[in-house]
C-alpha positions as CSV (number, residue, x, y, z in Angstrom):
1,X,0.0,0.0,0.0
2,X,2.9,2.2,0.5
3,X,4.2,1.6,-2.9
4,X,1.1,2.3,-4.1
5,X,0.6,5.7,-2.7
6,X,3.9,6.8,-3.7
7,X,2.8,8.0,-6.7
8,X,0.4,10.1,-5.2
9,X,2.3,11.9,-2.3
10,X,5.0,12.8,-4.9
11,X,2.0,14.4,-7.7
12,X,1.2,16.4,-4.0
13,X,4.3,17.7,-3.1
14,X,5.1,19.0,-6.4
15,X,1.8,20.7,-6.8
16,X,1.8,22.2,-3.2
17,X,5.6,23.3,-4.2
18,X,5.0,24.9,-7.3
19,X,1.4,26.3,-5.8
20,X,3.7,28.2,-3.4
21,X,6.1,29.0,-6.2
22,X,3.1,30.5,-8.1
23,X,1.7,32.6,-5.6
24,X,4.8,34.3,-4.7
25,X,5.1,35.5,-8.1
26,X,1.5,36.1,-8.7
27,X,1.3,38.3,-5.3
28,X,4.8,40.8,-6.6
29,X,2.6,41.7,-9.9
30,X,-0.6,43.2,-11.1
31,X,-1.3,39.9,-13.7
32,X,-4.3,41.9,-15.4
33,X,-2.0,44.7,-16.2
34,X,0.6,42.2,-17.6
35,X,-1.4,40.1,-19.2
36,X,-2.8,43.7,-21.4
37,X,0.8,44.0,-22.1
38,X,1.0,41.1,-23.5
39,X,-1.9,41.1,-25.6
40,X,-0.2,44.1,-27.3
41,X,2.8,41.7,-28.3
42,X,4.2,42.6,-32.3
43,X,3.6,39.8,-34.0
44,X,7.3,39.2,-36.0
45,X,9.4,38.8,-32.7
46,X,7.3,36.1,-31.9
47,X,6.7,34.4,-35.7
48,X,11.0,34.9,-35.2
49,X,11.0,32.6,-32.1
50,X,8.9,30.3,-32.6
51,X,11.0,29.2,-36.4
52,X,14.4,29.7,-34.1
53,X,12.4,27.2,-30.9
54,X,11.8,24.8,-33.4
55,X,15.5,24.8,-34.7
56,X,16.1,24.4,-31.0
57,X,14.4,21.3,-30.5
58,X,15.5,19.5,-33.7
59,X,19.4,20.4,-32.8
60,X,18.4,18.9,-29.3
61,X,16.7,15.7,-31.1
62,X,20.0,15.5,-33.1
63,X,22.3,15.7,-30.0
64,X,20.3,13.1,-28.7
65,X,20.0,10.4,-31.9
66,X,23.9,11.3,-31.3
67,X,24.0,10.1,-28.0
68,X,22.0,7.0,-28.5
69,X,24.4,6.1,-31.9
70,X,27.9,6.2,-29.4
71,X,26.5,4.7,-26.5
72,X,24.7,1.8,-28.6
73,X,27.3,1.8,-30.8
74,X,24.8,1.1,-34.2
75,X,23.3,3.1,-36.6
76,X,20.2,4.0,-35.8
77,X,17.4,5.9,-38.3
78,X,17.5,9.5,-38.0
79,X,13.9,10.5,-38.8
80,X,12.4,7.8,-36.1
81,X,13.8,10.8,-33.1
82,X,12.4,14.1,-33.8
83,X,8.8,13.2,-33.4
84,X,8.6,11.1,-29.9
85,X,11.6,12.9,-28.3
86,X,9.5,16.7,-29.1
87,X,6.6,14.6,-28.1
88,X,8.4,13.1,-24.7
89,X,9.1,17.4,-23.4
90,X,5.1,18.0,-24.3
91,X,4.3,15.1,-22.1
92,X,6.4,16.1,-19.4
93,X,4.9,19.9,-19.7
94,X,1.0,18.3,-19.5
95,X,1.3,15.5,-16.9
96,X,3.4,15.5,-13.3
97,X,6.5,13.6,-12.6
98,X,8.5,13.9,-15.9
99,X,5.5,11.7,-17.0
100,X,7.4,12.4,-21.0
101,X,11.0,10.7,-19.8
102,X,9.3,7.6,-19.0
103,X,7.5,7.6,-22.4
104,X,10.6,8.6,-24.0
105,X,12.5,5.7,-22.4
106,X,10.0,3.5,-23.5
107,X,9.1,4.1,-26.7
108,X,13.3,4.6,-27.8
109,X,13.6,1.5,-25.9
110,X,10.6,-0.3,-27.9
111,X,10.3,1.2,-31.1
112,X,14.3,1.3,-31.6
113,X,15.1,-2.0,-29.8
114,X,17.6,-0.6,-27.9
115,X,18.2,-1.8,-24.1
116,X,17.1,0.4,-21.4
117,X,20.4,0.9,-20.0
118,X,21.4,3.0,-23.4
119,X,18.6,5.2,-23.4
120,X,18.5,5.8,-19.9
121,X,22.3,6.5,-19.5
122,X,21.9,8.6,-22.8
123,X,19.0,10.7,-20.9
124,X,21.4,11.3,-18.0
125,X,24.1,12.5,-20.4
126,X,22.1,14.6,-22.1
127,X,20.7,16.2,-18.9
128,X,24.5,16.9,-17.6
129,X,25.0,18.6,-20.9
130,X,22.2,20.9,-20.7
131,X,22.9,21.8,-17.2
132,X,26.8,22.4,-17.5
133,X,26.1,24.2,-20.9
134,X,23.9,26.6,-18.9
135,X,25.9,27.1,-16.0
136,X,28.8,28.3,-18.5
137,X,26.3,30.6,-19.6
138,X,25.8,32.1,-16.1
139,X,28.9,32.3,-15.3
140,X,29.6,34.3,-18.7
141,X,26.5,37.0,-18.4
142,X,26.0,37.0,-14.8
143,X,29.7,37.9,-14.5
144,X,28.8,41.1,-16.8
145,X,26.2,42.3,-13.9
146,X,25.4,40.1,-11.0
147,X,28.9,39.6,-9.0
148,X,27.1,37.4,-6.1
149,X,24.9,35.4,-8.4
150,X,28.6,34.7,-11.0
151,X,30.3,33.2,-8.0
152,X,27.1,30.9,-7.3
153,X,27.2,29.6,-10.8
154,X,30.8,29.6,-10.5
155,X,30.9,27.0,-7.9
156,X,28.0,25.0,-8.9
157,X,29.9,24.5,-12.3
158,X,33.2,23.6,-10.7
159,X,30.9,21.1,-8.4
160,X,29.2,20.3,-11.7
161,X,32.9,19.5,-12.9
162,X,34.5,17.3,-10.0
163,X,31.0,15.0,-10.2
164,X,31.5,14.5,-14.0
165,X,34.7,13.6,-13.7
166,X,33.8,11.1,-10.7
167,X,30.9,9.9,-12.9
168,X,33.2,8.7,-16.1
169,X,35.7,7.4,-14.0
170,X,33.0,5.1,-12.0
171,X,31.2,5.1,-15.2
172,X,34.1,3.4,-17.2
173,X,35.5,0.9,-14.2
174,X,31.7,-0.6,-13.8
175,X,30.3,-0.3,-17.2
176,X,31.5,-4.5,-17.7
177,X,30.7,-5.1,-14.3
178,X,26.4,-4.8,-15.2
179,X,25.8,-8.8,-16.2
180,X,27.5,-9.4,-12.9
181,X,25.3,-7.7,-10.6
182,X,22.9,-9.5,-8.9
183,X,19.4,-7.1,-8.6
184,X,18.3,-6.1,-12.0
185,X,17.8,-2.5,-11.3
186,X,21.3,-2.1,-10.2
187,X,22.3,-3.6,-13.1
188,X,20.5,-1.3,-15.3
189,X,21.2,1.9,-13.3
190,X,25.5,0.9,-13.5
191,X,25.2,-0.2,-17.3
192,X,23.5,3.7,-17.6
193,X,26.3,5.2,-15.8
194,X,28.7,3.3,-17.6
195,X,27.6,5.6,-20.7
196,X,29.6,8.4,-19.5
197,X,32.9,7.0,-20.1
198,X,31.8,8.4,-24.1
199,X,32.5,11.6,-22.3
200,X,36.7,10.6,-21.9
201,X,36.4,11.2,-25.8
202,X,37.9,15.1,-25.7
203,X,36.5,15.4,-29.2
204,X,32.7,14.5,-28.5
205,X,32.8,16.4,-25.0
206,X,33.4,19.9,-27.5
207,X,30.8,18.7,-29.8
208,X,28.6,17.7,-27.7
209,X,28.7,20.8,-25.1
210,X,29.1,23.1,-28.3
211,X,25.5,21.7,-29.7
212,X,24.2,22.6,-26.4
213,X,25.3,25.9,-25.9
214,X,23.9,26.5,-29.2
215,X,20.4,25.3,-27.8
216,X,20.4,27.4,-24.7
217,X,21.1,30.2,-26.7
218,X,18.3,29.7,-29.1
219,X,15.8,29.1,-27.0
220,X,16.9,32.3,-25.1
221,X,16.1,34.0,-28.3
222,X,12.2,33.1,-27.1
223,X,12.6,35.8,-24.0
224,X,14.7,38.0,-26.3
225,X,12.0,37.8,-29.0
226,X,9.1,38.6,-26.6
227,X,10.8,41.6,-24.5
228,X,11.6,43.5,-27.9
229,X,7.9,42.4,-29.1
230,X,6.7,44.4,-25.9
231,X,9.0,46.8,-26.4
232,X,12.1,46.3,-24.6
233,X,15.5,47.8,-26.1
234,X,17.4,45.2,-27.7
235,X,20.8,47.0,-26.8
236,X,19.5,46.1,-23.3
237,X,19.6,42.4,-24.1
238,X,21.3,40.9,-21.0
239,X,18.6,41.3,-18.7
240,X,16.7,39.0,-20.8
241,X,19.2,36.6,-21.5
242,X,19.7,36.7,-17.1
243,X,16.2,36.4,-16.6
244,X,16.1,33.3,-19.0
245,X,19.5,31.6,-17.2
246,X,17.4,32.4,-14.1
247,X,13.8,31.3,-14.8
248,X,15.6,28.2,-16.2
249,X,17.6,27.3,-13.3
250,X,14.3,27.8,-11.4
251,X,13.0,24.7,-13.1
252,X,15.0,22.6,-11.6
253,X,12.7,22.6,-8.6
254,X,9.9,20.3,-8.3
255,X,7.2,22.4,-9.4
256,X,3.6,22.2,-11.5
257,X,3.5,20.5,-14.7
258,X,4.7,22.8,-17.4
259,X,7.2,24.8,-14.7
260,X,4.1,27.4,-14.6
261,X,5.6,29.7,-11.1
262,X,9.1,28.7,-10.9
263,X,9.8,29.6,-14.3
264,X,8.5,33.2,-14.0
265,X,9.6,33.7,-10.1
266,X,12.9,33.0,-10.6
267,X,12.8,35.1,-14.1
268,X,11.2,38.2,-12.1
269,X,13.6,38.5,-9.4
270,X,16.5,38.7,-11.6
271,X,14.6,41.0,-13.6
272,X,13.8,43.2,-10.7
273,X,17.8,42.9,-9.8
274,X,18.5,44.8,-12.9
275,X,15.9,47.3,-12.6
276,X,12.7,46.2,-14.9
277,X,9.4,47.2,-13.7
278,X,7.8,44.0,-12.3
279,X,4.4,44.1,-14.6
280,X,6.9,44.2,-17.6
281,X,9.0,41.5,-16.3
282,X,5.6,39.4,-15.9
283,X,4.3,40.0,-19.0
284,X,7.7,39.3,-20.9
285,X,8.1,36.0,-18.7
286,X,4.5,35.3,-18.9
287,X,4.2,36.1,-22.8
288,X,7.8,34.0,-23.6
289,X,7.0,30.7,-21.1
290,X,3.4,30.5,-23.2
291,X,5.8,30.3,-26.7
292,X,7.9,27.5,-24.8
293,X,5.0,25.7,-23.7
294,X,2.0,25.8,-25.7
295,X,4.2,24.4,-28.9
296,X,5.6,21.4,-27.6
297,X,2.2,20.2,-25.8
298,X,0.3,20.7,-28.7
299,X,2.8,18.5,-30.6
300,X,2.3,15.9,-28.0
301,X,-0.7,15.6,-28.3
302,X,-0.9,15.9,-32.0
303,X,1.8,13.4,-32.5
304,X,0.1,11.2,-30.4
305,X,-3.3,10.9,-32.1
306,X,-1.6,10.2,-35.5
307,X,0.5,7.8,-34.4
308,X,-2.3,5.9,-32.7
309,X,-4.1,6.3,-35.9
310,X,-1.3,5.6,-37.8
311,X,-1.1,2.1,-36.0
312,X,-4.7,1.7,-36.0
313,X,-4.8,1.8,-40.4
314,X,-2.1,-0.6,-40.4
């Protein structure tokens, strides 16, 4: 019975976090006055990021056909990715619990016949990437303004650092040991880790790091696009790009489904830190997380009904 309510108690303490997360930023605005704002967006800055978000996500799908390529070491089918790995982040952004990694490490796992163990430990390297990639971007632009907040991400990355290095060098001495181990989910978990002794490789580190820079810093064109379609200066840029480092960060926490509080709460306090009037900040965050969100959730579900149907006609 314990088991079975798991489940349950974890849904709740994510809701009741990100509730809280929510109301603290909902009670530091006027939301009616910034949600006018941001029905007065221009129309191009947005029609911009929403062509440069989904050039994001197919870079990301690359990275990650990448990934699963090394760690399986096969060739797999390129054009089998895109659609259930955008699919697996609309999930995640409609149901609680990362409900899309589970579907992701099913379906890659199902559809591609690959063991568990390679998509998992691919999932986990891709994750590192995207959060050492954006910790070398706050270090970079929070160094230009926010002294405290630069040593933070400073010494998260060089903690970020010491545990990669402890994870390839347990990752390569166990990665034969897997068939050994006795309880099949320990098996699986070291046979995942032992995927990031691809990361010894000095050449696909850079490329791989490189590809995701490159995807944090298109999808930060999102909160660039929708400040200068509300009328923020675009020589004042680096408050955006902060407030997107920021509100990304923020996601980290356990939160509501789609990140809806933490995203903006973090976003608005580094926003206030560099002087923007809270009702803008709200309706830039508010205005940029709806062009991250609504896209990929509509793909999900899209995706999903033709697939099903697909299956169904044959």
């Amino acid at each position: 019975m314990r088991i079975a309510h798991r489940p349950a108690v974890r849904i709740g303490l994510h809701l009741a976090i990100g509730t809280i997360f929510l109301w603290l930023f909902l009670r530091q605005v006027n939301l009616g006055h910034a949600i006018s704002a941001a029905a007065h967006a221009a129309i191009l800055p947005l029609a911009i990021a929403l062509l440069v978000y989904a050039v994001d996500f197919l870079l990301r799908a690359f990275r990650f056909w990448m990934l699963l390529q090394q760690a399986s070491a096969q060739r797999l089918p390129w054009r089998a990715v895109p659609g259930p790995f955008i699919a697996s982040f609309g999930i995640s952004d409609l149901l609680p619990l990362r409900a899309g990694d589970v579907f992701r490490l099913l379906w890659f796992q199902r559809q591609m016949e690959l063991r568990p163990s390679i998509v998992l430990g691919s999932m986990m390297i891709e994750r590192f990437l995207d959060l050492f990639a954006l910790l070398l971007l706050a270090v970079a632009i929070f160094g230009w303004h926010l002294g405290d907040a630069w040593l933070l991400s400073l010494g998260l990355l060089a903690l970020l650092g010491a545990g990669t290095g402890a994870l390839i060098l347990v990752g390569t001495r166990l990665s034969g040991r897997a068939d050994d181990m006795r309880w099949r989910w320990l098996a699986g978990l070291v046979a995942a880790l032992g995927c990031f002794r691809l990361l010894r490789s000095p050449r696909l580190f850079c490329n791989l790091t490189g590809i995701s820079l490159v995807c944090w810093l298109l999808e930060a064109v999102v909160l660039l696009a929708a400040w200068i379609s509300l009328g923020g200066v675009i020589s004042q840029w680096i408050a955006p790009m902060a407030a997107f480092i920021a509100s990304t960060l923020g996601t980290l926490f356990p939160g509501l489904p789609g990140h809806f509080g933490t995203f903006e709460l973090f976003g608005l306090e580094t926003f206030s830190r560099m002087g923007v009037a809270p009702d803008f900040a709200a309706a830039v965050l508010l205005l940029a997380h709806m062009i991250l969100w609504a896209p990929t959730a509509l793909f999900a579900i899209l995706w999903l009904m033709l697939s099903r149907s697909g299956k169904a006609a044959k």
